[in-house]
C-alpha positions as CSV (number, residue, x, y, z in Angstrom):
1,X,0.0,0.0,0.0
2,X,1.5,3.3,-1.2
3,X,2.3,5.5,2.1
4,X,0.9,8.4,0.8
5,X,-2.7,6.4,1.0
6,X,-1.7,4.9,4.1
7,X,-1.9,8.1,5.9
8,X,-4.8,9.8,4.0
9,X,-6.8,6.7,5.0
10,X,-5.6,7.5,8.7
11,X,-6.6,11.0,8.6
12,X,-9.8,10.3,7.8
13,X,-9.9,7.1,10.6
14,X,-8.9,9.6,13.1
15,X,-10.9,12.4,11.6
16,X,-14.1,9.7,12.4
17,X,-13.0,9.3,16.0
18,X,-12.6,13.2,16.6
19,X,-16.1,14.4,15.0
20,X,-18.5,12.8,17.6
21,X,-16.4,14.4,20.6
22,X,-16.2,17.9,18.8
23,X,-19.8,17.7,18.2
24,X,-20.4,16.6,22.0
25,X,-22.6,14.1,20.9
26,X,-20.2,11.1,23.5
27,X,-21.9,11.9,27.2
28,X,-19.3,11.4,29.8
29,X,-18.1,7.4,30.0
30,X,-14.6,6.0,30.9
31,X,-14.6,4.2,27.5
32,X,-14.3,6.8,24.4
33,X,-12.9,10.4,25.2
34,X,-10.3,12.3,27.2
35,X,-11.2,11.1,30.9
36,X,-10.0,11.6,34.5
37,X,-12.4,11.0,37.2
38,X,-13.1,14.8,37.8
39,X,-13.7,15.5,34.2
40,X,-16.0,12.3,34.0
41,X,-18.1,13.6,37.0
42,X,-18.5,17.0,35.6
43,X,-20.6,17.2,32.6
44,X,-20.0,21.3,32.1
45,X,-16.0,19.8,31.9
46,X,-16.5,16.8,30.1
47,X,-18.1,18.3,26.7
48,X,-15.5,21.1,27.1
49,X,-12.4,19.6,27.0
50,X,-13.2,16.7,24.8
51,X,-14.6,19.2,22.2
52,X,-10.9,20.7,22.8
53,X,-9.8,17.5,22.3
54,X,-11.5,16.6,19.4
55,X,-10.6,20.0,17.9
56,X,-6.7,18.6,18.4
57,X,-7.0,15.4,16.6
58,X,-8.7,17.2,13.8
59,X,-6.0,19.5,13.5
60,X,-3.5,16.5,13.5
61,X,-5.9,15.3,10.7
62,X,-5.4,18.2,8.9
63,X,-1.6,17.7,9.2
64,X,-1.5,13.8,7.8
65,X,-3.9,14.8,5.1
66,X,-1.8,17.7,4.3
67,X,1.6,15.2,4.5
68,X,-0.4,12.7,2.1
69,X,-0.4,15.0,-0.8
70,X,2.6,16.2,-0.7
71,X,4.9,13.5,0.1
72,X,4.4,12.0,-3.5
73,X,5.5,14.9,-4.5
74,X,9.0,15.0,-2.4
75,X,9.9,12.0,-3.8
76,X,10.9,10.8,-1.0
77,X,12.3,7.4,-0.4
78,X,10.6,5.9,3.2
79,X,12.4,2.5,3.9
80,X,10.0,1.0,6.8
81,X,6.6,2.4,6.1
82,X,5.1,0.3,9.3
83,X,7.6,2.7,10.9
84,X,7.1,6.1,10.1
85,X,3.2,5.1,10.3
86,X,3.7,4.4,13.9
87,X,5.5,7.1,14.2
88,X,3.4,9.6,12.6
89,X,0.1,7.9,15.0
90,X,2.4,8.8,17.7
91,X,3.0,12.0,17.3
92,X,-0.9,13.0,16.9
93,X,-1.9,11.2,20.1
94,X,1.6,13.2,21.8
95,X,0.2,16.6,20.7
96,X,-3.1,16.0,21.2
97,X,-3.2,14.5,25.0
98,X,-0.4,17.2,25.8
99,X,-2.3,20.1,24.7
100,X,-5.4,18.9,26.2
101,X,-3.5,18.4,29.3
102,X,-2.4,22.0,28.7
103,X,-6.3,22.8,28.6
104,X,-7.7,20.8,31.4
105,X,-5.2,22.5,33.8
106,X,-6.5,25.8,32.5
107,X,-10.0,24.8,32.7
108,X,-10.0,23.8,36.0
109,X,-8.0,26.6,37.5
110,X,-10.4,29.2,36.2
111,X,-13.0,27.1,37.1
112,X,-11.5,27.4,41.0
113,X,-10.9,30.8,40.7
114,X,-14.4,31.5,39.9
115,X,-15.4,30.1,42.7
């Protein structure tokens, strides 16, 4: 399977995943989402940050999709595709727990401070 396809099909895998949590339409559970126990328990918190979070998997989307096109066009020369595949799927979950992570903190300080 051509690499460039590879990861377009990903995108849009992912792209599947991220759509019902942007559109809040998973309630809180501890299967599908971003979850800790106070964000479960919270329902204002829960569609907030997984709306965040499905916002940052869409833009990692929008990355891969973008990297599909062009790579044909590098020419370049990947010798383990398995690899870089891996690879690429772990740099989108990296960015997009740490910057939720980022978010949560934020959400629940101002959420204290308001208090």
């Amino acid at each position: 399977m051509d690499i460039s396809f590879r990861y377009l099909f990903l995108s849009i895998l992912l792209l599947l995943v991220a759509l019902p949590l942007y559109y809040k339409i998973v309630p809180p559970n501890y299967l599908f989402g971003f979850k800790e126990k106070r964000i479960v328990e919270d329902k204002k918190a829960w569609y907030s940050i997984n709306r965040f979070f499905g916002l940052q998997i869409m833009k990692a989307c929008l990355f891969l999709a973008l990297l599909s096109l062009v790579i044909p066009f590098l020419q370049v020369k990947i010798m383990n595709t398995e690899v870089a595949t891996l690879s690429i799927l772990l740099g989108i979950a990296l960015y997009s727990v740490l910057t939720t992570n980022r978010y949560v903190a934020e959400y629940f300080r101002s959420e204290n401070s308001g208090k």
